[in-house]
Structure formats: C-alpha cells, structure tokens
VONULUM-433960 format. One line per field, with one value per residue (C-alpha): residue number from 1; residue in one letter; x, y, z. Coordinates in nm, 2 decimals. Each point is the difference from the previous one (the first is absolute). Layout:
residues N
i <- [NUM  ...]
aa <- [A  ...]
X <- [X  ...]
Y <- [Y  ...]
Z <- [Z  ...]
END
This chain:
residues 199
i <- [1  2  3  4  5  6  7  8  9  10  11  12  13  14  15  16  17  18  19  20  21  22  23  24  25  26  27  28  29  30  31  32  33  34  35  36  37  38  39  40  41  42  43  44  45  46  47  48  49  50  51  52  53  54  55  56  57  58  59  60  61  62  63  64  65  66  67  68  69  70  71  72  73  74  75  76  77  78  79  80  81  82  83  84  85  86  87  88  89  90  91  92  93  94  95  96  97  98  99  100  101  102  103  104  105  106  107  108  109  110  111  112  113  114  115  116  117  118  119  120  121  122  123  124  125  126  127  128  129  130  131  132  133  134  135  136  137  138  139  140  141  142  143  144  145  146  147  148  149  150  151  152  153  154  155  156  157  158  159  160  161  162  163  164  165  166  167  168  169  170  171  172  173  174  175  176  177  178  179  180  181  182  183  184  185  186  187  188  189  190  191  192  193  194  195  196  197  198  199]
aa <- [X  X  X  X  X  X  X  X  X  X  X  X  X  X  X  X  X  X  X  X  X  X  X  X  X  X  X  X  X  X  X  X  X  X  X  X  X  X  X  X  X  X  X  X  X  X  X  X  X  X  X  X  X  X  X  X  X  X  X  X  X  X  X  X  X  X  X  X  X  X  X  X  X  X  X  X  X  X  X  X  X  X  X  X  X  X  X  X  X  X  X  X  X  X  X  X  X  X  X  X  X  X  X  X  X  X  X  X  X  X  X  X  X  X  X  X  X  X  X  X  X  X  X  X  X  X  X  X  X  X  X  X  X  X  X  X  X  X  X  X  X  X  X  X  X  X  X  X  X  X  X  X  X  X  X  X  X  X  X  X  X  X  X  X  X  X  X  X  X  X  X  X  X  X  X  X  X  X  X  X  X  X  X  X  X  X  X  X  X  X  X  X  X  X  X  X  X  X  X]
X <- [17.99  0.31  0.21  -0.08  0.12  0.30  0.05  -0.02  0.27  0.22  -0.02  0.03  0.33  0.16  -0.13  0.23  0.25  -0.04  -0.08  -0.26  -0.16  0.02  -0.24  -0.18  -0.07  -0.07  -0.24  -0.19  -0.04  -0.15  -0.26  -0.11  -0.08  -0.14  -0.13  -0.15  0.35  0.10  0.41  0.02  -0.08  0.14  0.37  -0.06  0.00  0.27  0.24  -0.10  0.04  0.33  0.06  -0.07  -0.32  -0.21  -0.34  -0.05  0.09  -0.22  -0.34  0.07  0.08  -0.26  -0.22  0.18  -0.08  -0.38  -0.06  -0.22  0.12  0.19  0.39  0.13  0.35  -0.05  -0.22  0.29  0.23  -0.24  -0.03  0.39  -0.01  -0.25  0.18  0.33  -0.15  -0.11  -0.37  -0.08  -0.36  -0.01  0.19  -0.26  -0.28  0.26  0.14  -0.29  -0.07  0.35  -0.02  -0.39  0.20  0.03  0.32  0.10  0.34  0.13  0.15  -0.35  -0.09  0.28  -0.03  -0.39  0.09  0.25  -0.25  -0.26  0.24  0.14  -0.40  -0.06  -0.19  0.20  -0.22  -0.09  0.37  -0.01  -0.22  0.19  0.38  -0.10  0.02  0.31  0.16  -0.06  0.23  0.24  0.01  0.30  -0.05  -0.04  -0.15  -0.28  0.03  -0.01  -0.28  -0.21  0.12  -0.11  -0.33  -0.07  0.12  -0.29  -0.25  0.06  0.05  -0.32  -0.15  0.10  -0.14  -0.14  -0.06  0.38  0.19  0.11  0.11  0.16  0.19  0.12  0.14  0.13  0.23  0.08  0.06  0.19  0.24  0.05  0.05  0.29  0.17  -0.02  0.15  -0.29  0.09  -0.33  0.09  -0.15  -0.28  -0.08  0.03  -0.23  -0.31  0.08  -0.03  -0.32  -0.18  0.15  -0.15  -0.38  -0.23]
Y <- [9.75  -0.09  -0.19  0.31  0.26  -0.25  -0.05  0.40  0.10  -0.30  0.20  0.35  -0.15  -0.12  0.31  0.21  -0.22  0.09  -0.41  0.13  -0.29  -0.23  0.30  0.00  -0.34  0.08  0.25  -0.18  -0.30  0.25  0.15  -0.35  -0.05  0.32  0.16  0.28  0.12  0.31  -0.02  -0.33  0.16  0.34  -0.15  -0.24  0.30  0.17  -0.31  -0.04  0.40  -0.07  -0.33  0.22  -0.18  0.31  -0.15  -0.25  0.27  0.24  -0.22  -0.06  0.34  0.14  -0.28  0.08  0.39  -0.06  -0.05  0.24  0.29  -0.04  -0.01  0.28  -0.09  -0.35  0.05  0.29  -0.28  -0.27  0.26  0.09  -0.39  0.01  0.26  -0.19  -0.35  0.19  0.05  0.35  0.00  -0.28  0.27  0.31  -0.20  0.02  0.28  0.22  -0.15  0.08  0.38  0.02  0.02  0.30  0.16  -0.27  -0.09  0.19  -0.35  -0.10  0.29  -0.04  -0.38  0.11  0.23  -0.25  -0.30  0.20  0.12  -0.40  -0.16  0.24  0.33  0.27  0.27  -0.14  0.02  0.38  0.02  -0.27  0.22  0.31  0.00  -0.21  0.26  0.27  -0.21  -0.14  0.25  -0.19  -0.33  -0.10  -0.33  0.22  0.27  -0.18  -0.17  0.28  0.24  -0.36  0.03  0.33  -0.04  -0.31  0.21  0.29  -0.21  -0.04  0.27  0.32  -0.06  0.37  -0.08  -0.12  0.19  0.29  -0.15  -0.28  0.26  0.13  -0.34  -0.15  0.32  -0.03  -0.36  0.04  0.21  -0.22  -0.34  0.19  0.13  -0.42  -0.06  -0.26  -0.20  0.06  0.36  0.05  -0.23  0.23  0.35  -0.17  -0.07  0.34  0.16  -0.18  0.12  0.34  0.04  -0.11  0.30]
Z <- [18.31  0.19  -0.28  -0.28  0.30  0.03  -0.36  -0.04  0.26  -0.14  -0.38  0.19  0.15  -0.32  -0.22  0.33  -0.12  -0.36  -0.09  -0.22  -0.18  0.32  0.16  -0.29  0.06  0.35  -0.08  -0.26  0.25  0.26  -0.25  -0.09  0.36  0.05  -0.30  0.18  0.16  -0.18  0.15  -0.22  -0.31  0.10  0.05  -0.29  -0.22  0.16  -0.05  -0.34  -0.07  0.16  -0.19  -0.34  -0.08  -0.03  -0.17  0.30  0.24  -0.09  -0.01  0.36  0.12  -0.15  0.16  0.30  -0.09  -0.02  0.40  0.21  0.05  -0.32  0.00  -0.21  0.05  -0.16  -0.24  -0.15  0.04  -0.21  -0.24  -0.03  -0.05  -0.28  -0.21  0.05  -0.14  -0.30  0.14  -0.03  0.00  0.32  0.20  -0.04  0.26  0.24  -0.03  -0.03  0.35  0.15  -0.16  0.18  0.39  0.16  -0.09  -0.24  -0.13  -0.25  -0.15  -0.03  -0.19  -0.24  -0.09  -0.02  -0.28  -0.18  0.00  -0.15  -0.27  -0.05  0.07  -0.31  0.18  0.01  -0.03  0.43  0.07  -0.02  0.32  0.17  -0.08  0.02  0.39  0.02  -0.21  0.20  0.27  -0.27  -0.23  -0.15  -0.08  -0.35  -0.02  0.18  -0.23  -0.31  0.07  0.10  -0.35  -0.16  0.19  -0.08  -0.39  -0.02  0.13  -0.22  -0.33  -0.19  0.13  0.24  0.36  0.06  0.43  0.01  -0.26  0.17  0.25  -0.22  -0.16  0.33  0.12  -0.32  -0.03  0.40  -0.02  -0.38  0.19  0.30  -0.24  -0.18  0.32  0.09  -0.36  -0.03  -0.32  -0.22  -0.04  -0.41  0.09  0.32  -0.24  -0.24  0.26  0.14  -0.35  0.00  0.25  -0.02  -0.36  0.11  -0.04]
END
C-alpha cells in the first residue's frame, strides 16, 4: 500500500527529527493501513520506548520480535520494556527468545535473570546469571539477584545436584558484591550463611 509506505517514511522523518508523538501518530496511521507491516509497529515501540511509555512499547516490540526468523535484538528490547513498566513476568517470553541466538547478548542474559527474580522465580535466574557473570563478574544488580536465586532454592530444603556448586559461587560472587560495595551487604552474608550451613 502506497499511502501506509508514505505515511511510514513521513513518521520515520519526524522520529529523525526527535518529534516523537507526531511519528507516533505517523506510525500508528501506517499500521492501520497495513496491519501486516512489521516497521510500523517496530518504530511505534521505539518512539514510545523513547517517549517513556514503556507498557505500550513493549507489546509492540515484542509483536515486532515474534517474525520469522525471530528478532533477538527486539524482542531483548520489548523485554527491557516490560521490566521497566513494572511487568516482570511479560518480559521473560521475550527474553528467553532473545537469550536462544547464537552468541546472545549478555544484556539479555542479565534482564533474563532480573525478571525472573521480579516475575517471582528466582530459583530460574541462577541459570540465566550464571553465564553473564562469568563476563561481568562485577555487577551487582547481577549478583544479587543470582545469591537471591540460589538462597530460594536452597531454603526449604538443601538441593543436593546444585549445592556444591552453590556453595562455590555464593562464596565467589559474596566476594565480588563486596569489592562492588553493593548496598545489601548483611542481607547478602545472611543467604550466604544459608547455603553454607546446608548439609
């Protein structure tokens, strides 16, 4: 459709020109025409990630995500948009997708562990951190959500498969949150104690 391509590069121009809710409009007009045309929706939720509207930016990205081949770029980007409208859980689909890539973005990795920890399973963000902390050994939102991780699974019941290994990382990654002067420092010595104590 002519008028939807039109429409389109008439948003593209004004989101250039950083006219953000006139390309919104522009881009909202051009998916009307053409439902089907993934740029529409695609820079729709860019502007409105850019506009700091994250909930209706990320439905469309990850819309925009779900294409075949998949986009692991956007859907990381819907769920980064997700986790900052206070979604948690609506940003694992995606970003379970973007971490499936080859070579995936360490980013994705991270706000994979985080919304598991926020959507309320932590015990999954372990897997998801573990590798991103072997390449960011130093970040402590990362950090303290994988000792958090580890303390869940470890605190009804000891997790014989993991716990060696549990034991190993909580003291490695104890270590590394302190050097980083991350802020939960008794909270932190208490999960280590925790799993350190499991027989």
């Amino acid at each position: 459709n002519d008028q939807a391509l039109a429409t389109f590069l008439k948003g593209l121009e004004l989101y250039q020109q950083a006219q953000l809710d006139r390309a919104a409009m522009q881009f909202q007009n051009s998916m009307q025409m053409a439902p089907t045309f993934t740029p529409s929706r695609l820079y729709l939720g860019a502007t409105l990630a850019e506009g700091n509207r994250p909930r209706e930016a990320a439905g469309l990205l990850q819309s925009a995500a779900n294409t075949t081949p998949p986009n692991y770029a956007i859907a990381r980007l819907a769920g980064q948009e997700w986790i900052k409208a206070g979604q948690p859980a609506l940003a694992i689909a995606p970003l379970e997708l973007a971490i499936q890539q080859p070579k995936p973005d360490p980013r994705a990795r991270k706000l994979l562990g985080l919304a598991y920890v926020l959507g309320g399973r932590p015990a999954d963000a372990v897997a998801a951190l573990t590798p991103y902390l072997e390449t960011a050994p130093a970040d402590p939102a990362a950090l303290l959500a994988a000792m958090f991780g580890t303390y869940i699974r470890h605190l009804n019941a000891p997790q014989p498969a993991t716990l060696a290994a549990d034991r190993a990382n909580m003291a490695k990654w104890s270590k590394a949150y302190s050097v980083a002067k991350g802020p939960m420092q008794p909270l932190v010595s208490a999960w280590v104690q925790h799993v350190q104590q499991m027989q």
